[in-house]
Biopython code that builds the backbone (N, CA, C, O; Angstrom):
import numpy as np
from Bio.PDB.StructureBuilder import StructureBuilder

atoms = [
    (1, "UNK", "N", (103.493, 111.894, 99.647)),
    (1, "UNK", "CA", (102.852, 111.807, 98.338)),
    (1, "UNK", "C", (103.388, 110.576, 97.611)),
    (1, "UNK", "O", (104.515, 110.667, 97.124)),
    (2, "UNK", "N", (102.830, 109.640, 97.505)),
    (2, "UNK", "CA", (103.057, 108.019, 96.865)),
    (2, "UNK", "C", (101.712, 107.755, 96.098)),
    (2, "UNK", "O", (100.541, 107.752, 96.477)),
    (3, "UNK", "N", (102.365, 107.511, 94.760)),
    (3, "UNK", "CA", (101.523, 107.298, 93.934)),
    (3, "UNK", "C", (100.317, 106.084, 94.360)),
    (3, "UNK", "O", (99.202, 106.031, 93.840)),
    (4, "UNK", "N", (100.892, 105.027, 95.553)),
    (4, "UNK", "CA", (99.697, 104.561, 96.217)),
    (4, "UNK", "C", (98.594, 105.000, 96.871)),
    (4, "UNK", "O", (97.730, 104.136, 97.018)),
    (5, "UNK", "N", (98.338, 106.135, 97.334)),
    (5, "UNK", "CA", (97.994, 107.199, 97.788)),
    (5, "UNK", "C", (98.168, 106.642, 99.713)),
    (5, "UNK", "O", (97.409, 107.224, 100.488)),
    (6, "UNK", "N", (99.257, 105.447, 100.386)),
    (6, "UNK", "CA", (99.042, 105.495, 101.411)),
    (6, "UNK", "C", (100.493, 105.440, 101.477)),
    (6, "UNK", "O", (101.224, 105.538, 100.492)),
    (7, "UNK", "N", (100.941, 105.255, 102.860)),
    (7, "UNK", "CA", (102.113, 104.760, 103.606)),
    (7, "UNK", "C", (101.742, 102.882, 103.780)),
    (7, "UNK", "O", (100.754, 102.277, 104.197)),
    (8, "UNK", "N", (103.235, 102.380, 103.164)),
    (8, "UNK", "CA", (103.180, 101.079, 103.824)),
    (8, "UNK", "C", (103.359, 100.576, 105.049)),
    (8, "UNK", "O", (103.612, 101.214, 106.071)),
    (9, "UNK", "N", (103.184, 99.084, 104.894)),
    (9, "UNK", "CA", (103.596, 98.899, 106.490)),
    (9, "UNK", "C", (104.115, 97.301, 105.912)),
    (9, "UNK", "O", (104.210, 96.731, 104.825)),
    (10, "UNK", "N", (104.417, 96.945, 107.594)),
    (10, "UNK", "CA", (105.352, 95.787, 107.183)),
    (10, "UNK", "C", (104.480, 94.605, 106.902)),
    (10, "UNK", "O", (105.048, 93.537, 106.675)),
    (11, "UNK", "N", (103.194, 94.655, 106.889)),
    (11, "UNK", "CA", (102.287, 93.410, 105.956)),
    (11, "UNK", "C", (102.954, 93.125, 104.636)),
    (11, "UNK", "O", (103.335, 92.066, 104.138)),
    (12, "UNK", "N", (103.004, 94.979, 104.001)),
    (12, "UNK", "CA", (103.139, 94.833, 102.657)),
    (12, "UNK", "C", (103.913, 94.224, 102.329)),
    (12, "UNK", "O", (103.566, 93.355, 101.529)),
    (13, "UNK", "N", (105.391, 94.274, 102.707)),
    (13, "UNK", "CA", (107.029, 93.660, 102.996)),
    (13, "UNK", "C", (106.453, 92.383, 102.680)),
    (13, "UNK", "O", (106.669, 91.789, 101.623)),
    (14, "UNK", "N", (105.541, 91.869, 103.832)),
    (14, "UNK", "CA", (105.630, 90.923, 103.669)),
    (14, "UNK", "C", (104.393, 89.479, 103.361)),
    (14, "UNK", "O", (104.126, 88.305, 103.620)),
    (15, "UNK", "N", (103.976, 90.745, 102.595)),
    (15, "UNK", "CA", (103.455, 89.537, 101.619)),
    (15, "UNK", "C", (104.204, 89.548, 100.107)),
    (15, "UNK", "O", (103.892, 89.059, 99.021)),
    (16, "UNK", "N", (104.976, 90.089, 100.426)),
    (16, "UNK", "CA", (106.122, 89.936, 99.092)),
    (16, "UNK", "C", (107.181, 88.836, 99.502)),
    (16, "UNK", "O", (107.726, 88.024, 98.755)),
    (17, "UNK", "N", (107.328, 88.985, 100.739)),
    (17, "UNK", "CA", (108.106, 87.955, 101.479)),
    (17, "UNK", "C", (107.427, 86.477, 100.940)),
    (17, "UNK", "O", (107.910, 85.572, 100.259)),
    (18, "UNK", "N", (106.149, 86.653, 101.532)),
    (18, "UNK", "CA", (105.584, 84.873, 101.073)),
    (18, "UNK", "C", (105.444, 84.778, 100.245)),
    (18, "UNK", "O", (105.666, 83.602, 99.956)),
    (19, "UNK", "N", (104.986, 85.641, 98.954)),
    (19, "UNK", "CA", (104.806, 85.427, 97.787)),
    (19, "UNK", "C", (105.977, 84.698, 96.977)),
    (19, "UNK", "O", (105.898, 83.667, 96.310)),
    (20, "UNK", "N", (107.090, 85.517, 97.219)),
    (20, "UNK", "CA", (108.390, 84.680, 97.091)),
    (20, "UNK", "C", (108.632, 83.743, 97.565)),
    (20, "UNK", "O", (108.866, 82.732, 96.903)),
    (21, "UNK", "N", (108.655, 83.773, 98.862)),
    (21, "UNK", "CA", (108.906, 82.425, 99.150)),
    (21, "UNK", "C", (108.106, 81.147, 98.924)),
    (21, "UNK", "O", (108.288, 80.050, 99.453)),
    (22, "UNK", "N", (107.069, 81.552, 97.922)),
    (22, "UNK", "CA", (105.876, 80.244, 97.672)),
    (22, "UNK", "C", (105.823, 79.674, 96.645)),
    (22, "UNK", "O", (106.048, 80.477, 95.740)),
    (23, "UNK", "N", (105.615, 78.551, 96.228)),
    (23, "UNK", "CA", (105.424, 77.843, 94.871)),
    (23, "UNK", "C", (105.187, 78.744, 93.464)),
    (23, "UNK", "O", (105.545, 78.706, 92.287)),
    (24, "UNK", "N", (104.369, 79.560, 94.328)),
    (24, "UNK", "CA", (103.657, 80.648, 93.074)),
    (24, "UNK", "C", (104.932, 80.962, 92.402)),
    (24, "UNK", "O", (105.273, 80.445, 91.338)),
    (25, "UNK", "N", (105.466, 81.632, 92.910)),
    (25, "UNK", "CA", (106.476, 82.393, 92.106)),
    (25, "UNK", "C", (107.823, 81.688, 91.640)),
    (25, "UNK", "O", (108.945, 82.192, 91.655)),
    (26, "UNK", "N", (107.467, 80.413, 91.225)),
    (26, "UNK", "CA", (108.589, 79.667, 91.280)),
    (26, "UNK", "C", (109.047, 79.871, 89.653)),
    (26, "UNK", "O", (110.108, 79.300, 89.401)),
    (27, "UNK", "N", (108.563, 80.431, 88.756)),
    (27, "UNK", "CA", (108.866, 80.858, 87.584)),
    (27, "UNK", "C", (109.557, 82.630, 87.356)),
    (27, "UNK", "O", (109.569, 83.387, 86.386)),
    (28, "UNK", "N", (109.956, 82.724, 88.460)),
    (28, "UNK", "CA", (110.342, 84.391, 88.355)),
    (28, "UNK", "C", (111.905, 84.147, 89.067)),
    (28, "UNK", "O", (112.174, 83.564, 90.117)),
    (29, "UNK", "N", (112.570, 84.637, 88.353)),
    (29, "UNK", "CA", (114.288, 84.390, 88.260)),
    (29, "UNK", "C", (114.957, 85.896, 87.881)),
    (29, "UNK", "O", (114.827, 86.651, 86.918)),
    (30, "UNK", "N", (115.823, 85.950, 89.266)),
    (30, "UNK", "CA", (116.636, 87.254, 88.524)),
    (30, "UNK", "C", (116.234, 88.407, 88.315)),
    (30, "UNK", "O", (116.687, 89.194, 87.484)),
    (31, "UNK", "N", (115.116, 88.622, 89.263)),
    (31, "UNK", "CA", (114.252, 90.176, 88.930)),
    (31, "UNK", "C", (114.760, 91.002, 90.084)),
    (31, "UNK", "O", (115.081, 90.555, 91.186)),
    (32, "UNK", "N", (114.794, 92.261, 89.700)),
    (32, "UNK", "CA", (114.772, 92.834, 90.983)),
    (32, "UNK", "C", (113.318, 93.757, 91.304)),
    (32, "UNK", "O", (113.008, 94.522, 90.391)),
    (33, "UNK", "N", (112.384, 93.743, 92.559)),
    (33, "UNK", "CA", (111.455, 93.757, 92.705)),
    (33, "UNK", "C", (111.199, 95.072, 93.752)),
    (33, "UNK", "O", (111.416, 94.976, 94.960)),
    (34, "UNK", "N", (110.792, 96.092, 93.220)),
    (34, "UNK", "CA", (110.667, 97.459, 93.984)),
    (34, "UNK", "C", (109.919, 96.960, 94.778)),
    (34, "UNK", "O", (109.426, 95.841, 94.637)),
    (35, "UNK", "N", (109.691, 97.845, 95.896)),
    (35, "UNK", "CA", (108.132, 97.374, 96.938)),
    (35, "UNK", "C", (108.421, 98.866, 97.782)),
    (35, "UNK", "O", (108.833, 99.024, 98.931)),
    (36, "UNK", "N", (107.935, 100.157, 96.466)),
    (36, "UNK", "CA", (108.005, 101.065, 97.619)),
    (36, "UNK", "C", (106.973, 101.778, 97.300)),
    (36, "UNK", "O", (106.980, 103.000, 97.149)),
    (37, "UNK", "N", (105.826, 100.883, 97.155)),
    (37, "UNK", "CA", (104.425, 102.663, 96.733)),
    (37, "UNK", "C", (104.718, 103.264, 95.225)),
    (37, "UNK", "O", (104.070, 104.059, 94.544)),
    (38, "UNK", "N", (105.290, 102.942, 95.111)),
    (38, "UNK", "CA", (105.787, 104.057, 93.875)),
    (38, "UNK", "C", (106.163, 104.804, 93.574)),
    (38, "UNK", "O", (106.152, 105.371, 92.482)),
    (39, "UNK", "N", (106.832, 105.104, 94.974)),
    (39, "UNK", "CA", (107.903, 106.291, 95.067)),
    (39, "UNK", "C", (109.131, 106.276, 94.325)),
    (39, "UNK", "O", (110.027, 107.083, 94.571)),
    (40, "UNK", "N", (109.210, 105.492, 93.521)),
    (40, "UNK", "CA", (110.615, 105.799, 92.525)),
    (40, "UNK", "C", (110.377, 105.913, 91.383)),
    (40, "UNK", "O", (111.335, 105.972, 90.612)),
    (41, "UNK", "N", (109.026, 105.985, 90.861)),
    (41, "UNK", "CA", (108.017, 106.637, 90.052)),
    (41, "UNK", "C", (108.166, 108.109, 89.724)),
    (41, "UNK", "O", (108.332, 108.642, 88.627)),
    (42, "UNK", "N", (108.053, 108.716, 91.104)),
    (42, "UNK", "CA", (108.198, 110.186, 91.404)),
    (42, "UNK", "C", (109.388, 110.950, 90.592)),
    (42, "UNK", "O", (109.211, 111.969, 89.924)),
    (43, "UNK", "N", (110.580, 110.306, 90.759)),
    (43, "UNK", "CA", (111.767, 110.698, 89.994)),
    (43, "UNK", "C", (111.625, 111.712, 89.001)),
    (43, "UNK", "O", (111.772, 112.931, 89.087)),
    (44, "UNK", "N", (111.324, 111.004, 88.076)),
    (44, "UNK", "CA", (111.217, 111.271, 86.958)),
    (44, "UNK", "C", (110.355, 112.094, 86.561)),
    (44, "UNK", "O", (110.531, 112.797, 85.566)),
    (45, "UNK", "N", (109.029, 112.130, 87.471)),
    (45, "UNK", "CA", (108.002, 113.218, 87.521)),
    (45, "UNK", "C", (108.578, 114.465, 87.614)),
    (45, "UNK", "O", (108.096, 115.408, 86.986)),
    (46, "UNK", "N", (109.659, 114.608, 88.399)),
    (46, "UNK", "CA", (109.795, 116.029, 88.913)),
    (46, "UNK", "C", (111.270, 116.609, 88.146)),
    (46, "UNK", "O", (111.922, 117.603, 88.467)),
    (47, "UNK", "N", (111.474, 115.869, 87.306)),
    (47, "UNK", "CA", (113.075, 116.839, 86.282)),
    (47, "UNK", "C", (114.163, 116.956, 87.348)),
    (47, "UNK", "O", (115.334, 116.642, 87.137)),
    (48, "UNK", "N", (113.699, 117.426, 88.503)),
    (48, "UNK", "CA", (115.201, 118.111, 89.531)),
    (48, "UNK", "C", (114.429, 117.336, 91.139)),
    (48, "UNK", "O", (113.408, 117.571, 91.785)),
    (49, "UNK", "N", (115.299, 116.584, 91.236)),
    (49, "UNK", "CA", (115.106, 115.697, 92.934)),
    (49, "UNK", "C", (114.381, 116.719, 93.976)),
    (49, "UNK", "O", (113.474, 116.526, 94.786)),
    (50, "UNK", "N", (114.978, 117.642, 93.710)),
    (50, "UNK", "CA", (115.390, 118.884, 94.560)),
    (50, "UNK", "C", (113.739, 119.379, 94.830)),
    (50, "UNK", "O", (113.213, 119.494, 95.936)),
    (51, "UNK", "N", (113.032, 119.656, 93.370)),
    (51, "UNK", "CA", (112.106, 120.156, 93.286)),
    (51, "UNK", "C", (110.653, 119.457, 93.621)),
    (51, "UNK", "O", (110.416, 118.497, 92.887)),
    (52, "UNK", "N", (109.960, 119.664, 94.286)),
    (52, "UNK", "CA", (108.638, 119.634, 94.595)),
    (52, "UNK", "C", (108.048, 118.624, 93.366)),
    (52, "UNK", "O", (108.534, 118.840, 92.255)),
    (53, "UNK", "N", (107.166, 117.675, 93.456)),
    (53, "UNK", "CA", (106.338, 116.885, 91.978)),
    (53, "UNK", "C", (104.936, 117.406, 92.393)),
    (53, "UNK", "O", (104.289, 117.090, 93.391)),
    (54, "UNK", "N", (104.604, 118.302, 91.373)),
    (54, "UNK", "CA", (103.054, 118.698, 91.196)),
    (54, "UNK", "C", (102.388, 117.340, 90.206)),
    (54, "UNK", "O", (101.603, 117.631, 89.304)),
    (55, "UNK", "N", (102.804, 115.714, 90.477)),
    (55, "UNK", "CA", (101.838, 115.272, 90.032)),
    (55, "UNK", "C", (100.552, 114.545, 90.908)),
    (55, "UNK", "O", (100.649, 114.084, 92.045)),
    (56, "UNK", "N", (99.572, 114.569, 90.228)),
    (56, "UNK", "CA", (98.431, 113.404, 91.412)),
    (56, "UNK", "C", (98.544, 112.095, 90.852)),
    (56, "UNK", "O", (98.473, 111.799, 89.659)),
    (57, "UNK", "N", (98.729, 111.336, 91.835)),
    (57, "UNK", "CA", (98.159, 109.921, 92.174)),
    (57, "UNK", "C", (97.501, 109.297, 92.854)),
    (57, "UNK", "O", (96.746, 109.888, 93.625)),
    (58, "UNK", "N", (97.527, 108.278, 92.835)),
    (58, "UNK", "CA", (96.503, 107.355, 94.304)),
    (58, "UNK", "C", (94.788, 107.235, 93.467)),
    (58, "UNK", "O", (94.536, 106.850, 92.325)),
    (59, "UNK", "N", (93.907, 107.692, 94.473)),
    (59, "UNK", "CA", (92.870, 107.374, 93.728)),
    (59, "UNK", "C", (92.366, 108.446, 93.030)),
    (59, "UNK", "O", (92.144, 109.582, 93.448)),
    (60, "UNK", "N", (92.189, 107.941, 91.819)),
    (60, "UNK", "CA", (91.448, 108.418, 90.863)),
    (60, "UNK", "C", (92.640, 108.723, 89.471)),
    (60, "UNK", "O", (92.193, 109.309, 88.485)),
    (61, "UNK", "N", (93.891, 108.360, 89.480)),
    (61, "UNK", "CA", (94.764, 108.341, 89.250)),
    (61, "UNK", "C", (94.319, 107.641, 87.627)),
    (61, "UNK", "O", (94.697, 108.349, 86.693)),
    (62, "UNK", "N", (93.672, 106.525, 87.279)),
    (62, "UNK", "CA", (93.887, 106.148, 85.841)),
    (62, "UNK", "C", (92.526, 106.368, 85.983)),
    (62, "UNK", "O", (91.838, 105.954, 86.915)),
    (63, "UNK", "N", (92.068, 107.179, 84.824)),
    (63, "UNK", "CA", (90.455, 107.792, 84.597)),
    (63, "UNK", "C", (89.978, 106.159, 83.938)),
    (63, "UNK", "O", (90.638, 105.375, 83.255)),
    (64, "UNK", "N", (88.620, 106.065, 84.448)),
    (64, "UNK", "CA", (87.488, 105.170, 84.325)),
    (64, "UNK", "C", (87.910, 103.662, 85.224)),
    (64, "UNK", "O", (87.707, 102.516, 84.822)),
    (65, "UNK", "N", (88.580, 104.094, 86.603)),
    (65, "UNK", "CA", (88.666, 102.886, 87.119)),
    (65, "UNK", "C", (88.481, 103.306, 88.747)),
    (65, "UNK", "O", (88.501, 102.434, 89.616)),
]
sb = StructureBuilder()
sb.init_structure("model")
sb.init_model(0)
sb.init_chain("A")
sb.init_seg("    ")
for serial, (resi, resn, name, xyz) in enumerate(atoms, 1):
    if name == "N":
        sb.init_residue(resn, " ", resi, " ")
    sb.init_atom(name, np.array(xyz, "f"), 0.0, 1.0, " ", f" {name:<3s}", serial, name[0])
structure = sb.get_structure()
């Protein structure tokens, strides 16, 4: 359950890889940059680690889009 509604793979990795490593991003300093679906999103959804997150995501996730 990832608020992306898929499993990544190592494309995703790495088009974060080139993105960084490309001109583009030559104005971004000092960030630190999740790249997990949105699984650390979840956290906080659920009060106790432990416990199950009854929330939905993925598609259909922000109404009118």
């Amino acid at each position: 359950m990832l608020p992306t509604g898929f499993i990544g793979t190592g494309d995703d990795m790495g088009n974060l890889v080139a993105f960084l490593s490309s001109d583009v991003s030559r104005y971004i300093v000092g960030q630190t940059i999740v790249c997990d679906g949105g699984q650390t999103t979840l956290l906080p959804a659920t009060g106790n680690f432990r416990e199950p997150a009854n929330v939905q995501y993925g598609q259909g996730y922000v109404p009118g889009l």
